[in-house]
TIVO-2410 file (N, C-alpha, C; in nm, 3 decimals):
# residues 115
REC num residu      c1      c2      c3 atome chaine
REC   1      X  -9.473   3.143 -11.127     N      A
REC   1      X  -9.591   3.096 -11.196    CA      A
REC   1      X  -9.670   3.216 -11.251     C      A
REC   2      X  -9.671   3.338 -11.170     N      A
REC   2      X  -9.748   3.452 -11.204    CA      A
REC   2      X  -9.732   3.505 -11.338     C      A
REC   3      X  -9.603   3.472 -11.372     N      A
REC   3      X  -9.519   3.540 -11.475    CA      A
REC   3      X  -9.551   3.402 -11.594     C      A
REC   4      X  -9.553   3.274 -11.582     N      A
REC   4      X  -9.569   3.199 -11.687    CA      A
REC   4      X  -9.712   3.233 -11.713     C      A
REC   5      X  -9.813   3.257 -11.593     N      A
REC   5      X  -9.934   3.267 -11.654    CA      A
REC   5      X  -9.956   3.379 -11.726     C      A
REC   6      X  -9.926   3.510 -11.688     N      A
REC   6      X  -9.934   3.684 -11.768    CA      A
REC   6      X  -9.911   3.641 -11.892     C      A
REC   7      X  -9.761   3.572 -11.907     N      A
REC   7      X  -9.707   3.560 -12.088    CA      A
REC   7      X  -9.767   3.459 -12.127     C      A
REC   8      X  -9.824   3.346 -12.100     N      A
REC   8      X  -9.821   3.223 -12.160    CA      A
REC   8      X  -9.705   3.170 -12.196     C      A
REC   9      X  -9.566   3.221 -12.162     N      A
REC   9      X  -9.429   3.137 -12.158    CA      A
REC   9      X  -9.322   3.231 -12.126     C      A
REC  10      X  -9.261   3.166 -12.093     N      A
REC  10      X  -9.092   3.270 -12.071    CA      A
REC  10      X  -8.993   3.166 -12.057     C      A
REC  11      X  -8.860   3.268 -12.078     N      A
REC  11      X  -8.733   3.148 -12.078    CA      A
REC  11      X  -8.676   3.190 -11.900     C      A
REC  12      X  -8.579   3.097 -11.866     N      A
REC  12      X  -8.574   3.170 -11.711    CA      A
REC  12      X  -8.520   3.355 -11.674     C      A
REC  13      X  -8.474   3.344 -11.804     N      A
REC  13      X  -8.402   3.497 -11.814    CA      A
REC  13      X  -8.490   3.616 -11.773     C      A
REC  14      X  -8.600   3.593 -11.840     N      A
REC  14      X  -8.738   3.681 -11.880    CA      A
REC  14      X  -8.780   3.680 -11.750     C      A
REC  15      X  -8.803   3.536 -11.698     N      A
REC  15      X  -8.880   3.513 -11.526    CA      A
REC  15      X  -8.848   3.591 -11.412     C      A
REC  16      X  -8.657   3.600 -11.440     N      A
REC  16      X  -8.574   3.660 -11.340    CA      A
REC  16      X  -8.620   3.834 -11.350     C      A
REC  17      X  -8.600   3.839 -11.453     N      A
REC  17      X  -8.608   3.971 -11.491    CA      A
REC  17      X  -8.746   4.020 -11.421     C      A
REC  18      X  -8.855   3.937 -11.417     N      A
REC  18      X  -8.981   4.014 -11.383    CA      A
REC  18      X  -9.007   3.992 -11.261     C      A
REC  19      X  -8.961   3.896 -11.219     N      A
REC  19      X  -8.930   3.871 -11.070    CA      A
REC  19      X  -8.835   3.989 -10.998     C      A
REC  20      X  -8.753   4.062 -11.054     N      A
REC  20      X  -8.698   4.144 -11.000    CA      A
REC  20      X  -8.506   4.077 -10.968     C      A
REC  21      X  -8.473   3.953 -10.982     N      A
REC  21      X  -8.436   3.862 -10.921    CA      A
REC  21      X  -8.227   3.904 -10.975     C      A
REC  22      X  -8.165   4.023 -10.991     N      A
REC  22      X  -8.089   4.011 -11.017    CA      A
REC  22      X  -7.960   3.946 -10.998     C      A
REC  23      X  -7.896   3.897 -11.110     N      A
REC  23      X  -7.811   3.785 -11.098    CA      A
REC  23      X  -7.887   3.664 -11.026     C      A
REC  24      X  -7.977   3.620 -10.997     N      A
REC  24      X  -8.091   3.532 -10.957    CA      A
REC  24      X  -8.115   3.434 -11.036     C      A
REC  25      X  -8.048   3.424 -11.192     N      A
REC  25      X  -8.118   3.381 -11.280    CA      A
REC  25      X  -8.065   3.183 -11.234     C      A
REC  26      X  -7.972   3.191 -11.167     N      A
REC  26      X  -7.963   2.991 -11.166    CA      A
REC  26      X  -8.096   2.949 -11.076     C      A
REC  27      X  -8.135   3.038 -10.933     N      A
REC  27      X  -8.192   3.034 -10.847    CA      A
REC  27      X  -8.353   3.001 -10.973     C      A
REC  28      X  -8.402   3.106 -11.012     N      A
REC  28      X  -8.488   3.075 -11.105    CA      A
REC  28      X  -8.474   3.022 -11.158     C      A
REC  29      X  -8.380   2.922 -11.223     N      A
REC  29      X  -8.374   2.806 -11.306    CA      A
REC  29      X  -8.400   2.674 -11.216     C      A
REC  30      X  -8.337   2.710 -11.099     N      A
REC  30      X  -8.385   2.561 -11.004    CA      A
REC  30      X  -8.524   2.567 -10.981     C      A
REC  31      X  -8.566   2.670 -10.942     N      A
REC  31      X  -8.691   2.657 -10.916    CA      A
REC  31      X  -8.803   2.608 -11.050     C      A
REC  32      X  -8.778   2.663 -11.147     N      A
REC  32      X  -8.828   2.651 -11.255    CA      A
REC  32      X  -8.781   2.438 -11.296     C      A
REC  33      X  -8.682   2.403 -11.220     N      A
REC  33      X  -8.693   2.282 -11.259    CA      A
REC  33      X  -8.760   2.257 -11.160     C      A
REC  34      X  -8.813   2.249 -11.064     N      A
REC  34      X  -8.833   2.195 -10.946    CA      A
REC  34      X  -9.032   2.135 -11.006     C      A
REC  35      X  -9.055   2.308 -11.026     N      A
REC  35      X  -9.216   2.323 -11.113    CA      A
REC  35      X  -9.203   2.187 -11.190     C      A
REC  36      X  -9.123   2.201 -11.295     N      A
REC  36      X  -9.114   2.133 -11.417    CA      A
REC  36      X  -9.162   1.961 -11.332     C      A
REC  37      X  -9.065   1.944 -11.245     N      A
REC  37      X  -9.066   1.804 -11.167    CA      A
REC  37      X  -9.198   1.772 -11.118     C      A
REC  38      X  -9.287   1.880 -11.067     N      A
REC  38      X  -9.377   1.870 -10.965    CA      A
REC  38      X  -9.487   1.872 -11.070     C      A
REC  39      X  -9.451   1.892 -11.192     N      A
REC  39      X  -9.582   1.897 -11.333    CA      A
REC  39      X  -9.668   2.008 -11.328     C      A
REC  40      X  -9.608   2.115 -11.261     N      A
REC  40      X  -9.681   2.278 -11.252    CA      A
REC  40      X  -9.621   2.332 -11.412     C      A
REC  41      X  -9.502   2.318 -11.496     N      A
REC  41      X  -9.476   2.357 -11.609    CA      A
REC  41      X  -9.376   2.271 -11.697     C      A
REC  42      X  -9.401   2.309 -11.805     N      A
REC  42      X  -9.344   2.185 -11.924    CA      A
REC  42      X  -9.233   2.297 -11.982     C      A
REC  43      X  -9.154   2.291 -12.038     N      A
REC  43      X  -9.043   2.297 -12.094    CA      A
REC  43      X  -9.100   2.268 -12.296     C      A
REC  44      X  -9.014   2.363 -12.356     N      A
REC  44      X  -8.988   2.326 -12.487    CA      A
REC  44      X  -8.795   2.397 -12.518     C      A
REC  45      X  -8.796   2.354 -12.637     N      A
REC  45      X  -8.675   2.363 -12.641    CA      A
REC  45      X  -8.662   2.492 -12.762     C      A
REC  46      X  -8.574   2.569 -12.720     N      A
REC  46      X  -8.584   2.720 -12.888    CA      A
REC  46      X  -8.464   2.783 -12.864     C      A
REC  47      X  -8.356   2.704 -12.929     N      A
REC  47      X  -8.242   2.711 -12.984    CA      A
REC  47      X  -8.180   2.645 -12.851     C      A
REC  48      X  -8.068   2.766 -12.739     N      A
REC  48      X  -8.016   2.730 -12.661    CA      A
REC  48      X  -8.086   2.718 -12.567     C      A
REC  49      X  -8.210   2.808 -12.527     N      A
REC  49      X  -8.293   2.789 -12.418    CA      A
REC  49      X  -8.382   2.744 -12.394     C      A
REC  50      X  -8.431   2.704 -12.302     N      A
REC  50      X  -8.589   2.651 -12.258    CA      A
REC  50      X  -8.685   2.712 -12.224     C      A
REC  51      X  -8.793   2.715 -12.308     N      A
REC  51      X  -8.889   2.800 -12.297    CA      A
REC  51      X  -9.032   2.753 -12.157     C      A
REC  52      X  -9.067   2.824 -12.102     N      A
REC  52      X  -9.127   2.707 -12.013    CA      A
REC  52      X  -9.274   2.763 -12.025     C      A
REC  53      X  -9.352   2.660 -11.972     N      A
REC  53      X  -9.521   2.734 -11.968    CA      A
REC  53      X  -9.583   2.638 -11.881     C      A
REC  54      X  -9.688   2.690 -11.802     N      A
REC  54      X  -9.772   2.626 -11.720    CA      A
REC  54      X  -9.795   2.493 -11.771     C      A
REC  55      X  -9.851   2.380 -11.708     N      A
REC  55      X  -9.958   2.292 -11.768    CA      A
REC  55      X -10.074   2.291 -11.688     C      A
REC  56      X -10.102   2.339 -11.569     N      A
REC  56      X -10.240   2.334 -11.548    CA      A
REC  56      X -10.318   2.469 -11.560     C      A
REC  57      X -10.409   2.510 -11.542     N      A
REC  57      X -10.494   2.602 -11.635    CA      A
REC  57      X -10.472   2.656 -11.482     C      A
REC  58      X -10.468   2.804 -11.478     N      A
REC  58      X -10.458   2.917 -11.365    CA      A
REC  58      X -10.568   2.878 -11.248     C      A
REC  59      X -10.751   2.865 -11.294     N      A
REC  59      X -10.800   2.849 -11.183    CA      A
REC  59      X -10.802   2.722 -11.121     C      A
REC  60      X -10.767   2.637 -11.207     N      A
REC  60      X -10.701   2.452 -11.140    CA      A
REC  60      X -10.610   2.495 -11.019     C      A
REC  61      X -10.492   2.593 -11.065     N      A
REC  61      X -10.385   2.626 -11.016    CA      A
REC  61      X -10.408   2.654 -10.911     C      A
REC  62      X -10.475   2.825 -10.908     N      A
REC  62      X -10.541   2.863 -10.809    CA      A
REC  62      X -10.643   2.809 -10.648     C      A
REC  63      X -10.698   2.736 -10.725     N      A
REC  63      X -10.861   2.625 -10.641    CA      A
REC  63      X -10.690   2.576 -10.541     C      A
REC  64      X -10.613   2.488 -10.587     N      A
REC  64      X -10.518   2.460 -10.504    CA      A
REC  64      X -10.432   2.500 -10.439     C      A
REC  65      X -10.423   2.618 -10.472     N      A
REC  65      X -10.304   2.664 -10.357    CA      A
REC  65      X -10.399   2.729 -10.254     C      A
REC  66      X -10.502   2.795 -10.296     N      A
REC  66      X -10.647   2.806 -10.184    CA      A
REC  66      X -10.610   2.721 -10.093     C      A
REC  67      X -10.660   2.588 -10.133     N      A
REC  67      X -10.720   2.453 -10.084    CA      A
REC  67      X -10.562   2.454  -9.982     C      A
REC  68      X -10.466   2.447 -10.032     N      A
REC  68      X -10.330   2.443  -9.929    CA      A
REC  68      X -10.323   2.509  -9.841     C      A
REC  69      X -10.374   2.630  -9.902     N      A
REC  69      X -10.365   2.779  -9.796    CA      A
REC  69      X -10.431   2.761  -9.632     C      A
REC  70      X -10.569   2.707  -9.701     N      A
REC  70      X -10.697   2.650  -9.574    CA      A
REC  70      X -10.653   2.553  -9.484     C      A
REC  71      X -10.602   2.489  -9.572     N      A
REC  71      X -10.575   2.356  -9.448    CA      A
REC  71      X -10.441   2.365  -9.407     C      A
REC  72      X -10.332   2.424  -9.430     N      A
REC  72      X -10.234   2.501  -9.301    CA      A
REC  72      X -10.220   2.604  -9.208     C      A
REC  73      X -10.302   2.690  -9.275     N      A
REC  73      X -10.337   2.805  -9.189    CA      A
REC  73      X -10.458   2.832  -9.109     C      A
REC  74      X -10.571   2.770  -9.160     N      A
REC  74      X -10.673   2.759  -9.068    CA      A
REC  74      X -10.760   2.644  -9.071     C      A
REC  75      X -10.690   2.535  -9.048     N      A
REC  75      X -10.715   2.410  -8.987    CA      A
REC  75      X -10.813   2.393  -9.087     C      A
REC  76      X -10.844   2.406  -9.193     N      A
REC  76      X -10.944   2.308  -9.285    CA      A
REC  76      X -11.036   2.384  -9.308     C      A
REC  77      X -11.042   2.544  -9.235     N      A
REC  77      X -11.216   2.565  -9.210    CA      A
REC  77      X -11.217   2.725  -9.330     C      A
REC  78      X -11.273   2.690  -9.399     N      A
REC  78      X -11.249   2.816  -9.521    CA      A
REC  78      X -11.341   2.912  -9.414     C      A
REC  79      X -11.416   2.911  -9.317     N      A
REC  79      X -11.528   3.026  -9.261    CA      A
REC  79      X -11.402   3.119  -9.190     C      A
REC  80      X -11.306   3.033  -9.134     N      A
REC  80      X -11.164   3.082  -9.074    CA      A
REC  80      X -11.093   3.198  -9.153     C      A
REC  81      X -11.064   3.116  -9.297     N      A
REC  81      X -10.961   3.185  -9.360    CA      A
REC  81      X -11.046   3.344  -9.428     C      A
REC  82      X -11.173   3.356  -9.425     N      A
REC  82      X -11.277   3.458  -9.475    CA      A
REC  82      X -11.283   3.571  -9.378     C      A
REC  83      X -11.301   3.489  -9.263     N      A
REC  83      X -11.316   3.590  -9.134    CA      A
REC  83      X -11.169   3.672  -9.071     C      A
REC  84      X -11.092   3.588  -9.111     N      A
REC  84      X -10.903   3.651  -9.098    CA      A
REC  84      X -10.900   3.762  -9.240     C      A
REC  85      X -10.935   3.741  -9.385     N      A
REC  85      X -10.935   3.785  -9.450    CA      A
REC  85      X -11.011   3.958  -9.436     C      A
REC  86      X -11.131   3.932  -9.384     N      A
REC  86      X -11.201   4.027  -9.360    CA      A
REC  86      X -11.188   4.122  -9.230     C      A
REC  87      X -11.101   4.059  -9.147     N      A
REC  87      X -11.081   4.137  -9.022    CA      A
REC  87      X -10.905   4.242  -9.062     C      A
REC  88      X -10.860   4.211  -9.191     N      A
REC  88      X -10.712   4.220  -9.214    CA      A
REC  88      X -10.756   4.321  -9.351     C      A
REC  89      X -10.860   4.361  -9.398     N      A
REC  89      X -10.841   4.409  -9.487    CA      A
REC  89      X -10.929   4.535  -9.458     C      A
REC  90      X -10.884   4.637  -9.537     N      A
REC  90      X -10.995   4.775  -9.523    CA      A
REC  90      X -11.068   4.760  -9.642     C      A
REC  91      X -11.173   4.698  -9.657     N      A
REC  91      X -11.243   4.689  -9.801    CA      A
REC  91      X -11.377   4.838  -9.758     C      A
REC  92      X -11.407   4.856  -9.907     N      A
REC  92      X -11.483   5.025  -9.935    CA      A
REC  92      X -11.578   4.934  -9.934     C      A
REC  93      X -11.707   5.028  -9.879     N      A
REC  93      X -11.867   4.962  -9.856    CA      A
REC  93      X -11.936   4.922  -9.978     C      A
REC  94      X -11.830   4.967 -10.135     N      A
REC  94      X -11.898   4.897 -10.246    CA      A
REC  94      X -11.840   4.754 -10.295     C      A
REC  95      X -11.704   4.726 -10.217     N      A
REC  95      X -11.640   4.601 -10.199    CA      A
REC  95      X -11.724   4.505 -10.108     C      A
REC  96      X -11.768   4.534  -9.989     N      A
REC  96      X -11.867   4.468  -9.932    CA      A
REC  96      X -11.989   4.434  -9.990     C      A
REC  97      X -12.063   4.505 -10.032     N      A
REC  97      X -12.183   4.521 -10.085    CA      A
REC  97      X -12.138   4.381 -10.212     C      A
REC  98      X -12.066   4.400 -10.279     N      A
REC  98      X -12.020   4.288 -10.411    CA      A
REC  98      X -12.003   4.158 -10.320     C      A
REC  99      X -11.918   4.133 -10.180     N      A
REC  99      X -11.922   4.035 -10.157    CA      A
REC  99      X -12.035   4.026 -10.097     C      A
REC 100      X -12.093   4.049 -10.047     N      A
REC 100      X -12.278   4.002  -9.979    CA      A
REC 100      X -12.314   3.948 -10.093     C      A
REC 101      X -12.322   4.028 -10.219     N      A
REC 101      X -12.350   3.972 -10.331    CA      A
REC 101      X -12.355   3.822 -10.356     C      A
REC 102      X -12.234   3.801 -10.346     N      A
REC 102      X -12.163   3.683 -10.411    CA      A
REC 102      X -12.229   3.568 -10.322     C      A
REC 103      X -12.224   3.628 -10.147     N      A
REC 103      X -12.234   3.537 -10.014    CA      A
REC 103      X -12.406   3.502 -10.097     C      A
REC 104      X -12.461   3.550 -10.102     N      A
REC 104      X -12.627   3.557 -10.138    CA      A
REC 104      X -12.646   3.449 -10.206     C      A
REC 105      X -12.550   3.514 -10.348     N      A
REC 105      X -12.554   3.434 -10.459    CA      A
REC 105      X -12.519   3.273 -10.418     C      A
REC 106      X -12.454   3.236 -10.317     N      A
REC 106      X -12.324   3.071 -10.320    CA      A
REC 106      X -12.502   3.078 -10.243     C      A
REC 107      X -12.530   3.109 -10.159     N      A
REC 107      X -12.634   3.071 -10.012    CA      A
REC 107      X -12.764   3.042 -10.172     C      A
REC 108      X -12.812   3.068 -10.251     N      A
REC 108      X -12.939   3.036 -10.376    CA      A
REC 108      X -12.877   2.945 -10.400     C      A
REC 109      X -12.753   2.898 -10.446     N      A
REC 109      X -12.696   2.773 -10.513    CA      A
REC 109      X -12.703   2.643 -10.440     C      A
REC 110      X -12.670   2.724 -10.277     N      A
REC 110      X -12.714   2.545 -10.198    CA      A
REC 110      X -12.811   2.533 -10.187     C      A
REC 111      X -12.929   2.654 -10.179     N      A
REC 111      X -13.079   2.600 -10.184    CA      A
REC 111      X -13.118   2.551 -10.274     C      A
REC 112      X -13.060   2.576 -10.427     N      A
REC 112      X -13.156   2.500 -10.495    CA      A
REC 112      X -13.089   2.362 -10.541     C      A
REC 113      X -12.939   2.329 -10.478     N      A
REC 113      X -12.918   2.194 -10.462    CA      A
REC 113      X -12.960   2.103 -10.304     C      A
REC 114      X -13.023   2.192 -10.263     N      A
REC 114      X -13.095   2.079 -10.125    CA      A
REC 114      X -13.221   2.065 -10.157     C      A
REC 115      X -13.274   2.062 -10.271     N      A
REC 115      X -13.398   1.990 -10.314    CA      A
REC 115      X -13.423   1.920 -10.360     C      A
***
């Protein structure tokens, strides 16, 4: 998917290739049908091959595999998956400082929807 979203399309050849995936390329074609099935990407047709491209927009994409991420790995509770995140990563005190930011920023948004 990383690779349909960067180009806005590829044929499976291109996918394999950036995937790293040598001689890989049927493996990436199943999978690439599998997407196709599950309505993650559409298919067009340009000459012999199939060109493929997302259909849902990256942060649609994204919000959900989040949303999957949370509720298998830490039981539903996003405060879980933040606090694993943050205990697993070496972030620089100007990476922190941006997320306080942000924490600040979401914490004004519910105040001024609890009025």
């Amino acid at each position: 998917m990383n690779v349909l979203y960067g180009s806005g399309e590829a044929g499976a050849a291109e996918v394999a290739k950036q995937v790293s995936q040598k001689g890989g390329h049927d493996s990436v074609r199943v999978t690439l049908r599998i997407l196709e099935k599950k309505g993650h990407i559409k298919h067009r047709q340009d000459g012999r091959r199939y060109v493929y491209s997302p259909t849902v927009p990256h942060r649609a994409a994204s919000r959900s595999a989040i949303r999957g991420l949370i509720r298998t790995f830490f039981r539903g509770s996003p405060k879980r998956a933040v606090l694993a995140l943050l205990g697993m990563s070496r972030l620089s005190k100007d990476e922190l400082d941006e997320i306080a930011d942000w924490v600040e920023e979401a914490r004004r948004s519910h105040e001024s929807h609890d009025r």
